[in-house]
N, C-alpha and C positions, 0 to 999 in steps of 0.2 A: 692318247695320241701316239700314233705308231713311228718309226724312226724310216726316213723315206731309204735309207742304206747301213748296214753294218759291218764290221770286218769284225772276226771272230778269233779275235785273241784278245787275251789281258792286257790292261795296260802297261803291267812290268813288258812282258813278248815284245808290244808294239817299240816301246824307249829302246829294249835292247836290240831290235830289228833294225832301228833305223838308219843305221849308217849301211848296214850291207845293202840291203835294199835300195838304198841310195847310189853306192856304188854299181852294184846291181842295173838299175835302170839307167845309169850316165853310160856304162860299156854297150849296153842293147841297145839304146839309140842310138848306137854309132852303125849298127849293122844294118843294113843294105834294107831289109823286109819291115824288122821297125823304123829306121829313117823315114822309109816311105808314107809307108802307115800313117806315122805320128804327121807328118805332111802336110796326108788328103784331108787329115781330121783338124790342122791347123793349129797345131800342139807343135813345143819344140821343147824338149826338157832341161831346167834350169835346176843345176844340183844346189846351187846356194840358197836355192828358195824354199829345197824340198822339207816338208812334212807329213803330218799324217792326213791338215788339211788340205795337203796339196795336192796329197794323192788323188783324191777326187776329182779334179781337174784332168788326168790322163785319159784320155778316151778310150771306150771298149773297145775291145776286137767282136766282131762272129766269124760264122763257119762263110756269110755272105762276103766277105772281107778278105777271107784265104781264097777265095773261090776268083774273087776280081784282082789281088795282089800276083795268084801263081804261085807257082812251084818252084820257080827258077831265081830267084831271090832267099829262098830258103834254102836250097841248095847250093847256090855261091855262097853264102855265109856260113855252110855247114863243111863246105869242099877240104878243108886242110883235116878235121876229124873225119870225114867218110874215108878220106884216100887212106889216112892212116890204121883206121881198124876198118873196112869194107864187112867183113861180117858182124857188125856190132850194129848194122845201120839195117831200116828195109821201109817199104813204103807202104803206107795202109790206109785204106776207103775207110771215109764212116762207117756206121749203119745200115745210111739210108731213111731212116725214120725221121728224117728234118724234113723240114719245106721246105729246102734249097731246091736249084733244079736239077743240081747232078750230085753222082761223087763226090767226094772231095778230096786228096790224096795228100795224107801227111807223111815227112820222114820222120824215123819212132825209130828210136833203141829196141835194140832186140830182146835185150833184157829188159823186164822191169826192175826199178831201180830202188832202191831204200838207203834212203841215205849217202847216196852215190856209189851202192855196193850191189851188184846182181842178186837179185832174189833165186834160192834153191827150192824149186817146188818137192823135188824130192826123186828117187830114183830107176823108178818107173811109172811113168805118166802117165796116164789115159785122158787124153783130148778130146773132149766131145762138143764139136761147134758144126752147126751145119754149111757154115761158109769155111771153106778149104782155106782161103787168106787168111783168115783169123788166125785159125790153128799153124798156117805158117811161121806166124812169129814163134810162138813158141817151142815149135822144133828147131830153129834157126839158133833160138837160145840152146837148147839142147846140143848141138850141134858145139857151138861156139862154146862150150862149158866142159865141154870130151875134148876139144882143142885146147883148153887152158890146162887139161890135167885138174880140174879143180874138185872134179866130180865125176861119176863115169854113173852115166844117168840114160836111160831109155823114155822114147815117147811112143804111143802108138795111136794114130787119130781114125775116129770113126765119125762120121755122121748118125747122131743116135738119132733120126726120124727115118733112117733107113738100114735098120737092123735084120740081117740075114743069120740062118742058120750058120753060117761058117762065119760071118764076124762074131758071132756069142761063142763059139770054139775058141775061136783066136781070142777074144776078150780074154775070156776064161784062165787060156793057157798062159796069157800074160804076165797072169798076177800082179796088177797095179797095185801101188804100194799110195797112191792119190789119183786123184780125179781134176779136172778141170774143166768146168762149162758154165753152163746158164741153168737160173731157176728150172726155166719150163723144160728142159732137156731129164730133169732128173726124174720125172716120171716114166717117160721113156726105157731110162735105163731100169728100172725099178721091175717096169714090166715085161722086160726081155728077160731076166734071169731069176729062172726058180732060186727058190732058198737053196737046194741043194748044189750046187754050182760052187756055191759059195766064194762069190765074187767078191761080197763085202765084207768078206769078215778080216782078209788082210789090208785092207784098205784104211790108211793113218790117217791121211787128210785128205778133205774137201775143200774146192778152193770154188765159190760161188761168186759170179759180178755180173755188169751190164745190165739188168734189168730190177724188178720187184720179185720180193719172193712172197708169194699167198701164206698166210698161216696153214693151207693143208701142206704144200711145199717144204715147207718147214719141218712138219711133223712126218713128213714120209724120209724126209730125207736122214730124220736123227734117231727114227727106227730100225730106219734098212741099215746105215754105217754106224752102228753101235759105239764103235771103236774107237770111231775118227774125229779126229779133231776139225771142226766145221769154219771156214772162215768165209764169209757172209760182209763183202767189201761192196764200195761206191767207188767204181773205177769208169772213165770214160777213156774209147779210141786215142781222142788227141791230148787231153792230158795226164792218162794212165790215173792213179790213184787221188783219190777227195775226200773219202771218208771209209775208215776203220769201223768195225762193230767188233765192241768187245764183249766179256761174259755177262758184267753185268747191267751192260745193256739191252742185250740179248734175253736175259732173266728179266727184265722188269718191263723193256713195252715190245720184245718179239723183232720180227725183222721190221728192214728200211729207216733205221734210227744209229747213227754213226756218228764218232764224232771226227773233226776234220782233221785231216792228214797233216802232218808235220812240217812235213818239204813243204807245203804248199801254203798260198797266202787265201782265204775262201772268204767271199763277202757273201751277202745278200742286199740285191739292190732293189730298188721301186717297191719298196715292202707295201702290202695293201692292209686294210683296216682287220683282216684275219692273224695278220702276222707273217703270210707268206709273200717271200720273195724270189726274184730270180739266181739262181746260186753263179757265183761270177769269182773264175778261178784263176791265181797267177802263180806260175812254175817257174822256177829261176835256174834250176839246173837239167842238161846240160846248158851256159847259154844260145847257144846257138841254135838250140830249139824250145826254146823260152817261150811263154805265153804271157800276156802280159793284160790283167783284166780282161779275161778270155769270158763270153755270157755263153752259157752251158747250155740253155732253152728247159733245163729242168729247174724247177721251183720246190720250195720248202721253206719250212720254219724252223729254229733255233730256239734253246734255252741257254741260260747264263747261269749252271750249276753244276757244282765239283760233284763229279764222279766217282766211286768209290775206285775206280783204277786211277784217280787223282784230273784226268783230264778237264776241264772246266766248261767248252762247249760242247754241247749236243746237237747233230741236226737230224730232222724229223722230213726224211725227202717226201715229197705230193703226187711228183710227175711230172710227166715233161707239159711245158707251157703249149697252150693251143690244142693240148692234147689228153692230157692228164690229168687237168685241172684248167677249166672251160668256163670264161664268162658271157654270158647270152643273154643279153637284153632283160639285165637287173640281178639275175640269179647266178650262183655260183656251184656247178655241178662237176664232181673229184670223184676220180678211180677210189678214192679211201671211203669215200658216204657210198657209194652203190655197194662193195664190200660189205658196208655192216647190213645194211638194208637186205642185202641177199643171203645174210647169214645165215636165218632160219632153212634156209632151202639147198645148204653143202650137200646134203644127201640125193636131194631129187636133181639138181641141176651140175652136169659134168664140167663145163665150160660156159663163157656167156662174153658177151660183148655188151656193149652200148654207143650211141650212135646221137648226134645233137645235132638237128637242124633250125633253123631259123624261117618258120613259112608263112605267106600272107593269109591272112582271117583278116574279113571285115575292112578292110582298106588298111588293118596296119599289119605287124608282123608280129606274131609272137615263137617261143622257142619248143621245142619239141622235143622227147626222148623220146630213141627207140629202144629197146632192151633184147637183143638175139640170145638165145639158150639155142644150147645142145642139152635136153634133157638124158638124164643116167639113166642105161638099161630099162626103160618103160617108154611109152608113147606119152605125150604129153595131152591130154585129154582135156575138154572144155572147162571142166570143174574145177581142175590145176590150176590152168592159164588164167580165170576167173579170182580166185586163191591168190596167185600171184600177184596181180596186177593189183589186186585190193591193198593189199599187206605191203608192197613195196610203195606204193604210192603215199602212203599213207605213216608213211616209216623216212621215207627218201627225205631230208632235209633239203631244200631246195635255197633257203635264206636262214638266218638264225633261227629266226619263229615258226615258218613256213614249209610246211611239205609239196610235195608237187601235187596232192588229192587237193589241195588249200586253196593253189595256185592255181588248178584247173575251174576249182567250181565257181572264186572271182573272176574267170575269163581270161586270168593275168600269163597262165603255159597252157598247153595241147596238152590233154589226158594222156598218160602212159600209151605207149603201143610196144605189145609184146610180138617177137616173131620167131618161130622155131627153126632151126638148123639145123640138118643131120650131122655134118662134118666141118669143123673150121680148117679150113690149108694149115698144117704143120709150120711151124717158125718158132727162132730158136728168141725172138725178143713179140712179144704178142703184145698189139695194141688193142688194151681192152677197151679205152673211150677216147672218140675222135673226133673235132668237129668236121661236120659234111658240108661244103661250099655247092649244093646244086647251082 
């Protein structure tokens, strides 16, 4: 019997947590954006009654939630710290990747924060995000850290999906001393500079977030920066850090397995009969831009096991919900099972997508994959795509028992449809599986 919610600390954590916490959420319901909040949801918070089962009772926030409360509530309760450090403050879009209808626009510390203390990425940067905002923040940090005297640090930002001869000069000439971007960017950079350049060999640290890293990902990136100390974190836009990877986690199941962040309180809610749930994160510092049972839309599963760096929980992220990890009409289809299923094929297939619709047969509906490749340097020929379709279908875990060759022949899913692509559009967070709303 699976647990419908969990919060992911020890019970010693939880007894010593609970008086700040407490305090914690009597000062935030006083401000203007929670007041409200806690309101519309019909919550009013009673410090005498609080525990850990009461926590429960506090209703989630989403990104639907910031989007209908505004900006301007979060700004009057932030007004007396922005006036006071104005460079410490700045304002940032999601993604994009949610099913919201727009942007959505958070105040963020310029610094990331550890502890309540600015994180040093180090003292010559190379920012590689395709979105110019992004990379704002962290020259702003930059900025603001040559104003404190505390550091005298350089950034230099490029768009690495549009690499020219004279930005690999300038890369070059820079000599970063770290890096800062996304999994899928690291290819990019890999393939712009010969070995002889020798762009990676001063390079100490890699700071890796925001999306999944592939096992080839992985291995290209701890090839090419020999040197460098790799860190492989679970940070999102609005609440900055959730989950750490350390060495030997890293050493025993590879990337997207972290355990959760300190500062932060990380549950899992509406756990399903797999064990995965939705990850539901609450920030307490600074307050005034506090999260409080914030639902992330990425899902995952947890173990309850000391780690030899001593930590106790482990989370195992899935993907983002609706996207990443897709329920359709009985079956259970994840970015992690088409992964293994495709394994055999690292070599022939470049890149790949997949695609889940829902279409009518027979008067009823049943679910569908499609599966896009970009086949690697060869044409993808009848024999292949035949090959393929066999071996993945028939591999693809569609239910515990059940593959989707299984599923097809009781009538119960649509046979595989494979479709080839010469070129996917560049993007620095890539949706490998998505469901399609025709």
């Amino acid at each position: 019997m699976t647990r419908p919610s969990l919060i992911l600390k020890s019970k010693s954590e939880l007894r010593e947590n609970l008086k700040g916490v407490s305090n914690f959420l009597d000062r935030a319901s006083r401000l203007s954006f929670w007041h409200t909040h806690f309101a519309n949801q019909g919550f009013r918070f009673e410090p005498g009654k609080f525990d850990w089962n009461y926590w429960t009772n506090i209703p989630f926030v989403t990104k639907e939630d910031f989007l209908n409360l505004g900006l301007n509530r979060r700004l009057n309760d932030a007004n007396k710290i922005t006036k006071s450090e104005p460079l410490h403050f700045i304002l940032q879009s999601t993604s994009g990747t949610s099913r919201t209808t727009r942007p959505i626009l958070f105040l963020k510390n310029v610094d990331h924060l550890v502890d309540g203390k600015s994180h040093n990425k180090g003292r010559r940067i190379l920012i590689l995000y395709q979105g110019r905002a992004i990379s704002l923040r962290d020259v702003f940090a930059t900025i603001r850290q040559r104003k404190q005297k505390s550091t005298i640090s350089q950034s230099l930002v490029v768009n690495p999906f549009q690499f020219t001869g004279n930005m690999i000069e300038a890369i070059s000439e820079f000599n970063a001393d770290s890096t800062v971007t996304f999994p899928a960017s690291v290819a990019y950079l890999t393939s712009s500079f010969p070995e002889n350049r020798k762009i990676f060999t001063p390079m100490k640290h890699v700071y890796l977030s925001g999306d999944f890293m592939s096992r080839q990902q992985a291995l290209l990136t701890q090839t090419k920066f020999k040197k460098a100390n790799i860190d492989i974190d679970y940070i999102m836009t609005e609440v900055d850090s959730i989950g750490i990877c350390c060495k030997f986690l890293r050493a025993r199941y590879g990337t997207n397995a972290y355990h959760p962040f300190n500062g932060r309180i990380i549950e899992l809610v509406d756990i399903d009969e797999n064990g995965v749930g939705e990850v539901v994160v609450t920030k307490t510092y600074p307050l005034e831009l506090s999260f409080i049972r914030y639902k992330t839309g990425d899902v995952a599963r947890a173990i309850n096991k000391t780690c030899s760096c001593k930590a106790q929980w482990t989370i195992f992220l899935e993907g983002r919900k609706n996207m990443d990890y897709i329920k359709s009409l009985g079956v259970l289809i994840t970015r992690s099972e088409i992964t293994r299923a495709l394994k055999a094929f690292d070599k022939e297939i470049e890149e790949w997508r997949a695609e889940v619709r829902e279409i009518p047969f027979k008067g009823a509906l049943l679910g569908e994959l499609t599966l896009l490749i970009k086949p690697h340097n060869r044409l993808a020929d009848k024999d292949f795509l035949k090959k393929l379709k066999e071996d993945v279908g028939t591999k693809l875990l569609l239910t515990p028992q059940k593959t989707l060759a299984m599923l097809a022949s009781e009538k119960k899913f649509m046979p595989l449809k494979i479709q080839v692509i010469k070129e996917f559009p560049p993007a620095s967070k890539k949706v490998l599986l998505r469901k399609v709303l025709d």
